[in-house]
C-alpha positions in Angstrom: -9.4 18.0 -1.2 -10.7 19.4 1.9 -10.1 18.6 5.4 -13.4 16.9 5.9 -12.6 14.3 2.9 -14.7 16.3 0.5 -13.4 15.7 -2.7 -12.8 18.8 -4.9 -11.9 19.2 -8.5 -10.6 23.0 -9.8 -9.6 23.2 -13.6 -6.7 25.3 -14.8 -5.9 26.7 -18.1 -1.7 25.3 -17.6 0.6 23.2 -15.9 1.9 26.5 -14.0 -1.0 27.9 -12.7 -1.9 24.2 -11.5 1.2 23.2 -10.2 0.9 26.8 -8.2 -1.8 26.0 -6.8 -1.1 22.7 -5.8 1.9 23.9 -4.1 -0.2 26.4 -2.1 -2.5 23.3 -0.7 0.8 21.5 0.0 2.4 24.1 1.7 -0.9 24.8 3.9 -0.9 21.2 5.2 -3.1 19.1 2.5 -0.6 16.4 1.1 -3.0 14.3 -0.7 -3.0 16.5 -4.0 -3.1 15.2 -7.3 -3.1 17.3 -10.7 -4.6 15.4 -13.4 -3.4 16.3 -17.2 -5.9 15.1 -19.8 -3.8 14.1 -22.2 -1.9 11.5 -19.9 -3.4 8.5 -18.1 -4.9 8.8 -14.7 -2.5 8.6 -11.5 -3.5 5.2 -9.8 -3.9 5.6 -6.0 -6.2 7.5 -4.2 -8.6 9.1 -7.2 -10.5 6.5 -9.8 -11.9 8.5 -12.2 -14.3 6.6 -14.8 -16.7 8.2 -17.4 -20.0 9.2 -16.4 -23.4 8.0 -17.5 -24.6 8.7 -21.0 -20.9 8.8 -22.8 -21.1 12.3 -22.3 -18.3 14.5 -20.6 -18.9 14.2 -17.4 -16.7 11.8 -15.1 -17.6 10.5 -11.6 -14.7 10.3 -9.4 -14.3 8.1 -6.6 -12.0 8.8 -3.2 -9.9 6.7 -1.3 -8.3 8.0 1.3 -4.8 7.0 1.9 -4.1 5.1 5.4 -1.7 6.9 7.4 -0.1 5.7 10.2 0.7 9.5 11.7 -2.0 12.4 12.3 -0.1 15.7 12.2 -0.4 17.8 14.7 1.5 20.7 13.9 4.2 22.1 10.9 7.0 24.1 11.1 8.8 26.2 8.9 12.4 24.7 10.2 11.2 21.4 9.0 10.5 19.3 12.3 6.2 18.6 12.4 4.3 17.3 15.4 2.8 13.8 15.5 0.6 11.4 16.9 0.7 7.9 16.1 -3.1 6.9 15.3 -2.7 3.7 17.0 -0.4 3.6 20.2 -1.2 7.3 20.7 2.6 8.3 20.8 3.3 11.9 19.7 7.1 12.6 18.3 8.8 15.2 16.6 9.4 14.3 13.1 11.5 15.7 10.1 9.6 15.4 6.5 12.3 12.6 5.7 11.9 10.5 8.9 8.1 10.7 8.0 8.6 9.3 4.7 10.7 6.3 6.1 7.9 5.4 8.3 5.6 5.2 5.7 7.8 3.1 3.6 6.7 0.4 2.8 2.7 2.2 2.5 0.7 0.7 4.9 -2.6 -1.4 3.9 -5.4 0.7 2.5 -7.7 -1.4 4.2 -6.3 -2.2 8.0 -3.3 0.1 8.1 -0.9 -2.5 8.9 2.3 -2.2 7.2 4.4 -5.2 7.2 1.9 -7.7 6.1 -1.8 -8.6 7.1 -4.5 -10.7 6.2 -4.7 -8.5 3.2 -1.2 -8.6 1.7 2.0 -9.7 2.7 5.3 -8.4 3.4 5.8 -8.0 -0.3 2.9 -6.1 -0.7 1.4 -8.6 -2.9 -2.1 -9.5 -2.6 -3.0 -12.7 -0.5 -5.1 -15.3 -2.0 -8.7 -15.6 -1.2 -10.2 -18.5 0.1 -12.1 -19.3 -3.5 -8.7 -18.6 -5.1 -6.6 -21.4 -2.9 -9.6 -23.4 -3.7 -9.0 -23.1 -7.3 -5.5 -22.7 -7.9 -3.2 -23.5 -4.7 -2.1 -27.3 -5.0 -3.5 -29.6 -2.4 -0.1 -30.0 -0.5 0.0 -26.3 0.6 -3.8 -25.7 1.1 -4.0 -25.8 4.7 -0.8 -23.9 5.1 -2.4 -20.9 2.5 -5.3 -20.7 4.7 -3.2 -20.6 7.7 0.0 -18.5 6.6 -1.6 -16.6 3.5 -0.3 -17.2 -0.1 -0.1 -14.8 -2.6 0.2 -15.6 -6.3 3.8 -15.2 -6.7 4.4 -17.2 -3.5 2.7 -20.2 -5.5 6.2 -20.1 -7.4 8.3 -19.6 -4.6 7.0 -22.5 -2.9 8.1 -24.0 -6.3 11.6 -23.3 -5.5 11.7 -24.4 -1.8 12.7 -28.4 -1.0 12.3 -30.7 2.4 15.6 -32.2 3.2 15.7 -36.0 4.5 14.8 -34.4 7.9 11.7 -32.5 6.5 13.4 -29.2 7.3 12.9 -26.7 4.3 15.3 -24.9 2.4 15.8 -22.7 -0.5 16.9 -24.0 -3.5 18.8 -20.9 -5.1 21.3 -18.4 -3.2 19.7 -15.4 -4.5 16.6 -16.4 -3.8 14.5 -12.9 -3.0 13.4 -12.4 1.3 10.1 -13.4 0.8 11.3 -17.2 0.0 13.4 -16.5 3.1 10.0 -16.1 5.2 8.8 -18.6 3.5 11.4 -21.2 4.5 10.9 -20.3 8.2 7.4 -20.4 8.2 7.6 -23.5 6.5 9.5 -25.0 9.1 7.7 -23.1 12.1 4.8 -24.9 10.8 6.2 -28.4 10.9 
């Protein structure tokens, strides 16, 4: 892949000379690099490839273009790169590992936030669309999925969250997982 978001496909006669040349693109500054083997399946992320028109050998690929929340300005050989946040504007000098922690969890392919957003939520699970709470979401917690945003899974947590005699909500199981925790307290901020 190019700098300008061209996508661009090279074939290679073997692993090595692919993985060689991948390492070259990495090393020059291009991280989103994907080698595709045709006898596995295809790496989910930021290529879809499908089968082209006709049946015949041809594929049509379509990009997506990772989020990041850092532009880098500059690499180094000793290991410490040059950034810019994209949104506050804040440059900092970064190792490769403290780079990685930042973008752990990814951010949303579609807004860029990265703890939750009216796309997914802090679980990275997909939130619910308004002809999905429609359909599925029981009347009860309707007009707190269109407020809050409810993914699928949450439709079980709620399952396992209670009202006490004072109408203040709490988990039912100790182990229950931190996105029952939010829950709970937006449950009971919403009260």
């Amino acid at each position: 892949m190019r700098k300008d978001d061209e996508l661009i496909a090279v074939a290679f006669d073997d692993g090595a000379a692919a993985a060689t040349w991948a390492q070259r693109l990495i090393l020059s500054g291009l991280t989103d690099v994907a080698l595709i083997d045709a006898a596995n399946p295809i790496p989910q992320g930021w290529l879809d490839v499908q089968a082209g028109d006709g049946g015949g050998e041809g594929a049509m690929a379509s990009l997506h273009i990772p989020v990041r929340r850092f532009d880098v300005l500059s690499r180094s050989d000793s290991g410490l790169h040059y950034v810019r946040e994209r949104r506050g504007g804040v440059m900092r000098v970064l190792t490769e590992s403290e780079i990685a922690d930042f973008e752990d969890p990814p951010p949303c392919p579609t807004c860029a936030e990265q703890f939750g957003c009216e796309h997914f939520n802090c679980a990275g699970e997909p939130l619910l669309t308004d002809a999905e709470i429609d359909a599925g979401v029981p009347p009860a917690w309707v007009t707190f999925a269109r407020e809050y945003g409810l993914s699928h899974p949450d439709l079980d947590r709620l399952r396992t969250i209670q009202a006490d005699g004072e109408g203040e909500f709490h988990a039912m199981n100790a182990d229950a997982d931190m996105r029952t925790l939010e829950l709970v307290l937006l449950l009971n901020d919403a009260r």
